[in-house]
C-alpha positions in Angstrom: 24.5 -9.9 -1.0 20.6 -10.2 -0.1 18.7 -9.4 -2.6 16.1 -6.8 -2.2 12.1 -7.4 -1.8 9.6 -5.8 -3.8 6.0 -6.4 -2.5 2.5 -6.3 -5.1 -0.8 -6.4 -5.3 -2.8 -8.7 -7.7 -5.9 -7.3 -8.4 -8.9 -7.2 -10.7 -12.5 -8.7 -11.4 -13.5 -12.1 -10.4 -12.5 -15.3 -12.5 -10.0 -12.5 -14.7 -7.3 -15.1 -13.8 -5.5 -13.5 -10.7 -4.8 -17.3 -9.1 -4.4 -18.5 -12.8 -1.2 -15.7 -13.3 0.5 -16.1 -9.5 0.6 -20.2 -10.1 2.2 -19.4 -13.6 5.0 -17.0 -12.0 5.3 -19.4 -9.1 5.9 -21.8 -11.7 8.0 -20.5 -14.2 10.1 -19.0 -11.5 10.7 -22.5 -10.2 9.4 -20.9 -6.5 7.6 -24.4 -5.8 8.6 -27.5 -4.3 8.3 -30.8 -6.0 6.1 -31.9 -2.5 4.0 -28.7 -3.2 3.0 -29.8 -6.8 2.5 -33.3 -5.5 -0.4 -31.6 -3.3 -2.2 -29.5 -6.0 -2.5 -32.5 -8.0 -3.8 -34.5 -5.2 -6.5 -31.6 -4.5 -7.5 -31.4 -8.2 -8.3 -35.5 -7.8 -10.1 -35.1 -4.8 -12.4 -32.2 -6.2 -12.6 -34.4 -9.6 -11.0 -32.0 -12.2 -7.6 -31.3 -13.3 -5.0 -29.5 -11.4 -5.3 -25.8 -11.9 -2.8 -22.9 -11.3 -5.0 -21.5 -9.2 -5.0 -24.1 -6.6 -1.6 -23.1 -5.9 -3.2 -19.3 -4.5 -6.5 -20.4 -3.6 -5.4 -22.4 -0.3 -8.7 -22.5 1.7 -10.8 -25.5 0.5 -14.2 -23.5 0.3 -11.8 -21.6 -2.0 -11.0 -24.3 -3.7 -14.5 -25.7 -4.3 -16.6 -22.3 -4.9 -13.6 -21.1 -7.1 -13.7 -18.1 -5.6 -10.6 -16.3 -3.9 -12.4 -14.9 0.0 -8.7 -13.9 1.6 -5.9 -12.1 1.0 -2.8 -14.1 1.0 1.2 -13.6 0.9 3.2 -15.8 -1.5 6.5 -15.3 -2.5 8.4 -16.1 -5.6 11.7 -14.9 -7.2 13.2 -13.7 -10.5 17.2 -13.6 -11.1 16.5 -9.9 -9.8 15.1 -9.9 -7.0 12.6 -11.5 -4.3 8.7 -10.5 -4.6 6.1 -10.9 -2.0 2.6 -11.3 -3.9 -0.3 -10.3 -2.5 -3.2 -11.8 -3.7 -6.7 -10.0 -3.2 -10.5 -10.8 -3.4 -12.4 -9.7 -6.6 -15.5 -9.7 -5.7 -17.1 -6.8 -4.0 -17.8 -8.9 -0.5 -14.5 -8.9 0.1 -13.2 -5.0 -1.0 -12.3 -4.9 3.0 -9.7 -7.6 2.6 -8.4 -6.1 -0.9 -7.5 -2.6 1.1 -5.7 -4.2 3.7 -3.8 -6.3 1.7 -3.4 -3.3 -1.3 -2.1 -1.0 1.3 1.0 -3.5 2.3 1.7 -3.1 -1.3 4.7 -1.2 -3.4 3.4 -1.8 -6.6 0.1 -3.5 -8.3 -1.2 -5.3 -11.2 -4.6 -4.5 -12.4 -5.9 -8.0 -14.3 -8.7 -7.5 -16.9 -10.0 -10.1 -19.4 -9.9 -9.5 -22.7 -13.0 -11.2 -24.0 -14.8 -9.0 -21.1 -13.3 -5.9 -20.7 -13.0 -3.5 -17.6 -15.9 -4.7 -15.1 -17.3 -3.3 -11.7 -14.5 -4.8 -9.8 -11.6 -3.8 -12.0 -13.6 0.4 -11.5 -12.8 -0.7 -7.3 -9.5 -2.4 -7.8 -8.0 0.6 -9.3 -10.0 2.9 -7.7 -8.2 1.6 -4.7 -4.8 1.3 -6.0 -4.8 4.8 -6.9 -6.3 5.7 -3.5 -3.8 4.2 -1.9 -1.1 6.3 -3.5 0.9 3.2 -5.4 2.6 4.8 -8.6 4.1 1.7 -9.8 1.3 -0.3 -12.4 1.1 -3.4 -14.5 -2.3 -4.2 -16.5 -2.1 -7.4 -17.8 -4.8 -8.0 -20.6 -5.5 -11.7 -19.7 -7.0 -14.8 -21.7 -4.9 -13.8 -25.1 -5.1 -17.2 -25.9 -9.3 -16.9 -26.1 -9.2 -14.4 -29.0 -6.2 -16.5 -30.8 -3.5 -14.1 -29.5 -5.3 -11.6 -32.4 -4.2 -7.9 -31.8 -7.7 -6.4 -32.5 -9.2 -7.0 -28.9 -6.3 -6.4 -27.3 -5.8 -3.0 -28.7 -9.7 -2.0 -28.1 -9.3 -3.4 -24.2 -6.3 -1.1 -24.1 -8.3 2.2 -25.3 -11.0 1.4 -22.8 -8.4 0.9 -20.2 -6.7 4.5 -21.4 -9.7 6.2 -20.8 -10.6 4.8 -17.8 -7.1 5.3 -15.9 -7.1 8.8 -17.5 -10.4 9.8 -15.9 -9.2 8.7 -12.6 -6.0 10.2 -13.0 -3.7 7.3 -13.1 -0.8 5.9 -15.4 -0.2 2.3 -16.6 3.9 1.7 -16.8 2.8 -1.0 -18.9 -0.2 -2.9 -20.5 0.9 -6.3 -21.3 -1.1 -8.9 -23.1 -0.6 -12.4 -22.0 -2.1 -15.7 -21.1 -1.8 -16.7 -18.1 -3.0 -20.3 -18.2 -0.9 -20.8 -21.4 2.6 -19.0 -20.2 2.2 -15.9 -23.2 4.1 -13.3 -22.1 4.6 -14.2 -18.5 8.5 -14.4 -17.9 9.4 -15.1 -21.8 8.0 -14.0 -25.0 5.8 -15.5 -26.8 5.5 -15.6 -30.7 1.6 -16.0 -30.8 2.3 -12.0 -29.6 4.8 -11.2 -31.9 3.0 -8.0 -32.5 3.8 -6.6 -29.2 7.0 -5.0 -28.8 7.1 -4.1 -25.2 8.5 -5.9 -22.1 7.1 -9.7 -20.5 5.0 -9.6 -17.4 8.2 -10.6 -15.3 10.9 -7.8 -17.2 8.2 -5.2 -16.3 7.8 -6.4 -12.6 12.0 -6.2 -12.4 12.1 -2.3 -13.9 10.4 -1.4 -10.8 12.6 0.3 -8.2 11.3 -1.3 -4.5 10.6 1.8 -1.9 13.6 2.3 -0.1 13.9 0.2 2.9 13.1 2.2 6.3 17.2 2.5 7.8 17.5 3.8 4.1 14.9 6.5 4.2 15.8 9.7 6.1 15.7 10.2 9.9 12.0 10.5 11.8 11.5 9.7 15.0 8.0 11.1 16.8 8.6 12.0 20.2 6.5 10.1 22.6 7.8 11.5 26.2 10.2 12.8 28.3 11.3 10.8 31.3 13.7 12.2 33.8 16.2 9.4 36.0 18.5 10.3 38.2 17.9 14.0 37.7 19.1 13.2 33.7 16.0 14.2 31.1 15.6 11.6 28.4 13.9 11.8 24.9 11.4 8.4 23.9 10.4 6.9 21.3 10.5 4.5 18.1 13.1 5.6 15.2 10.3 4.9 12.7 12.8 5.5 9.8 16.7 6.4 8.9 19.5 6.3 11.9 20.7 8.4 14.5 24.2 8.8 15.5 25.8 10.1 18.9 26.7 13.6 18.5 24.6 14.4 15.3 23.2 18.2 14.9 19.2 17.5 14.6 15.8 19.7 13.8 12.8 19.2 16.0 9.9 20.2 13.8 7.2 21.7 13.4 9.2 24.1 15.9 12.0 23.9 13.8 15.0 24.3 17.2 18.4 22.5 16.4 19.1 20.3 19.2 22.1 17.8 19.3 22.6 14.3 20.3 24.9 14.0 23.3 24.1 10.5 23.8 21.8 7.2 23.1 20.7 4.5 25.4 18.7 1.3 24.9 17.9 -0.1 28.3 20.3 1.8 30.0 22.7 0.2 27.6 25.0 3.3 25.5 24.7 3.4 22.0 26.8 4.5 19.4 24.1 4.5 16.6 20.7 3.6 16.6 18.0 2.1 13.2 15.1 2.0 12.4 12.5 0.0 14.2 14.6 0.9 17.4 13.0 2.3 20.9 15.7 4.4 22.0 16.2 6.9 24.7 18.1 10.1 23.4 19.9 12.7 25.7 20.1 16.1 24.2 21.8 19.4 24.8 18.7 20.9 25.1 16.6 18.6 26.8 13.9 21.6 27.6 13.3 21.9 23.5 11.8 18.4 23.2 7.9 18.1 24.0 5.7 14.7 22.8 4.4 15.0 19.5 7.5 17.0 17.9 9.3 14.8 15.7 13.2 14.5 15.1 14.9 15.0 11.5 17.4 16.0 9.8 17.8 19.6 8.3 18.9 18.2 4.8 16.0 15.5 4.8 13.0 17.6 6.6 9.4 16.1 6.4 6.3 17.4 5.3 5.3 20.3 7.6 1.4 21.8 6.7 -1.8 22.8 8.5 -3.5 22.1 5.7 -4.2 19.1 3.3 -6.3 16.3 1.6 -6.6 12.9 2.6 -8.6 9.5 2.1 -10.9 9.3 5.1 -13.0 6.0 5.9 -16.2 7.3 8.5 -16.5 4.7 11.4 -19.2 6.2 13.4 -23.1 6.1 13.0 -23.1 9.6 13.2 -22.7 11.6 9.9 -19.6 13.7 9.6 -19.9 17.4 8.2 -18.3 19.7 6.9 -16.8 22.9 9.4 -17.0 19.9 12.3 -13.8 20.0 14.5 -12.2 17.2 15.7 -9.0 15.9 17.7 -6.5 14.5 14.8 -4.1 11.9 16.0 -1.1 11.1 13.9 1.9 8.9 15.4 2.6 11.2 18.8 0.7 14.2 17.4 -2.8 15.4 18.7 -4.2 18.5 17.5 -7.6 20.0 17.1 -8.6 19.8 13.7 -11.4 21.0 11.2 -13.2 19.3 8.1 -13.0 22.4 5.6 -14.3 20.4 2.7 -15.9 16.9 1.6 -15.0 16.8 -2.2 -16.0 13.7 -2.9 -18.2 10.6 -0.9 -18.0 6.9 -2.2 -19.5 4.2 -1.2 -17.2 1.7 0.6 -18.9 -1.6 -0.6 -19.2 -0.8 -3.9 -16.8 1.9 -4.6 -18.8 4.2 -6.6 -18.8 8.0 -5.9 -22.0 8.5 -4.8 -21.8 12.8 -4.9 -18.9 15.6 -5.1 -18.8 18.3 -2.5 -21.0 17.0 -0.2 -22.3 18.6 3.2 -22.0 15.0 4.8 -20.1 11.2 5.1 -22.4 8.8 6.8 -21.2 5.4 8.5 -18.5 3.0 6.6 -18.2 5.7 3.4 -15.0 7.1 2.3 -14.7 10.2 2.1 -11.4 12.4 -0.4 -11.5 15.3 2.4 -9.6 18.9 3.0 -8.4 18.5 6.9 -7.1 22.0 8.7 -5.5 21.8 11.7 -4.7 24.5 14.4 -1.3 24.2 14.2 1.3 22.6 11.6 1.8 19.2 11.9 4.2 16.7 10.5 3.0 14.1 7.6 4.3 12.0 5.0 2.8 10.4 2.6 1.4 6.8 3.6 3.7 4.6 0.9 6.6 6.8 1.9 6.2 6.5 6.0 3.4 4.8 6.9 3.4 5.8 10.7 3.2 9.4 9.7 0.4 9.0 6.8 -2.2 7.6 8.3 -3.8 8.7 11.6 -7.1 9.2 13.3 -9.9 11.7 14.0 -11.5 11.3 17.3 -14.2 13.1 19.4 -14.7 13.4 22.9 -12.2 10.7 23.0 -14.2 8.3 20.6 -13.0 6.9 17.7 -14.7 8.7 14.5 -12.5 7.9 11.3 -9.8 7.0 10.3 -7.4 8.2 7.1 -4.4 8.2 4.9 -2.4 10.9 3.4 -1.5 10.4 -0.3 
């Protein structure tokens, strides 16, 4: 059988030893190639120090030679469970942009923090982000064990700063692991310099994690995006975003919440039995004159989120101010709807990631906003880990881009 994929996010302030930990789990997990350690070594010659762990993340050479990581990269490794996809993301503030996009490709995260130096600015925007972004699966690994002589003492005051901090920000830890990453503590096997610490290893952590259900596993939604009529026969369109469809399966069309049924599927004129996720199908129903754009097709036993009224994490795109009671035209998959900004609770500074003031009248250009959105009618919306399509969407104006969000 295939092994499933679980994807994460390593994250945390610069030189914490992000690069240092993915080239340990790359190789104790025998993911590299003989040819690829051949090349790190020959890299660490050429630059005129010894081959680092890091090298093996830090693949651009002005990477390489500012020991910095400036992009966010995919690598992938393995344990006897399954197969991970690591996404390794900036530290330092320049680069926050790149962190979000890779974070938000992300099932699960590990929050790095050094133990000689505590939580730092970036580690405040790493998790910050992580628990913007809605990830409920967390790892922080108390790094560099091996500079306080694997001692329990700073480890266990790193971790009360770290309980306070992720309490105040309302977050959960499933584990805080010491280990050293440049030494192999605690990464895949235990260590007896850490005999003190009774939980799991980096790796058994990262393996009690349950992966977000693939998208033909999660239930049926499929946003309507027209009706086209051939040959006098009305057809339903669009992209099965998530679960399957079957010929003659009973369905709800919400938010109108009519029961329709499938009389048949085509794909290119082609008939179809069943049809999966990532699909674009064409879908005859019984009641072709039910189906509009922007409803969107489920199952009765698996229905989505229906509401006119919720909170999201909006980033403002346009130079001029957004404020509170302004209405705007909310776009999400096939859905457009007028909508209104009831309430700014909190506005933070993009760059830096710092909540600059609570309840606020206004969000000026590139801040993110945590905002109440109303709209005139119910739409459909899922949270943006569970269905991406469906959590994030767009405010626009006159037909001009204005922001841009995700439901968590």
């Amino acid at each position: 059988m295939r092994k499933e994929n679980l994807s994460l996010v390593i994250t945390g302030h610069i030189d914490h030893g992000k690069s240092t930990l993915i080239g340990r789990l790359l190789l104790e997990t025998n993911s590299l190639t003989k040819d690829r350690i051949l090349e790190i070594k020959k890299i660490a010659q050429e630059l005129g120090r010894e081959a680092e762990l890091a090298f093996l993340t830090d693949q651009l050479r002005e990477e390489r030679e500012k020991s910095m990581t400036i992009d966010t990269t995919q690598i992938f490794f393995k344990s006897a469970k399954r197969n991970y996809t690591i996404i390794d993301s900036p530290g330092h503030v320049e680069f926050i942009k790149n962190m979000l996009t890779g974070a938000s490709l992300a099932e699960a995260a590990i929050l790095i923090v050094d133990v000689t130096e505590g939580i730092r600015d970036q580690t405040r925007r790493h998790a910050f982000i992580i628990n913007m972004l809605g990830m409920e699966s967390l790892i922080v690994a108390v790094n560099k064990m091996d500079r306080v002589n694997f001692k329990r003492e700073p480890f266990e005051e790193v971790k009360a700063e770290l309980l306070k901090f992720l309490e105040a920000l309302k977050m959960k830890a499933d584990f805080i692991i010491p280990i050293s990453a440049r030494e192999g503590a605690n990464i895949t096997k235990k260590d007896r310099r850490l005999n003190w610490y009774k939980g799991p290893t980096l790796l058994a952590g990262l393996n009690s994690f349950r992966p977000l259900l693939p998208s033909p596993r999660k239930p049926l939604r499929f946003p309507i995006q027209d009706i086209y009529e051939i040959k006098g026969e009305k057809m339903v369109v669009g992209r099965l975003l998530s679960g399957r469809l079957k010929e003659g399966e009973e369905v709800m069309l919400y938010p109108s919440l009519e029961e329709v049924r499938v009389n048949s599927l085509k794909i290119f004129e082609r008939n179809l039995k069943k049809a999966y996720a990532g699909e674009n199908v064409a879908i005859i129903l019984d009641r072709p004159f039910l189906a509009k754009r922007g409803l969107v097709m489920a199952k009765k036993e698996n229905p989505p989120q229906v509401c006119s009224n919720f909170k999201a994490n909006l980033f403002w795109l346009s130079e001029e101010p957004l404020a509170v009671k302004q209405f705007f035209t909310f776009r999400c998959a096939t859905q457009e709807v007028n909508c209104q900004i009831k309430k700014i609770e909190k506005r933070i500074d993009s760059s830096t990631l710092e909540i600059i003031a609570e309840n606020c009248p206004t969000l000026k250009l590139n801040e993110t906003g945590i905002v109440v959105i109303e709209t005139e009618k119910p739409v459909v919306i899922e949270k943006f880990h569970f269905i991406e399509e469906l959590g994030r969407f767009v405010l626009e104006e006159n037909q001009e881009l204005k922001g841009a969000g995700i439901i968590t």
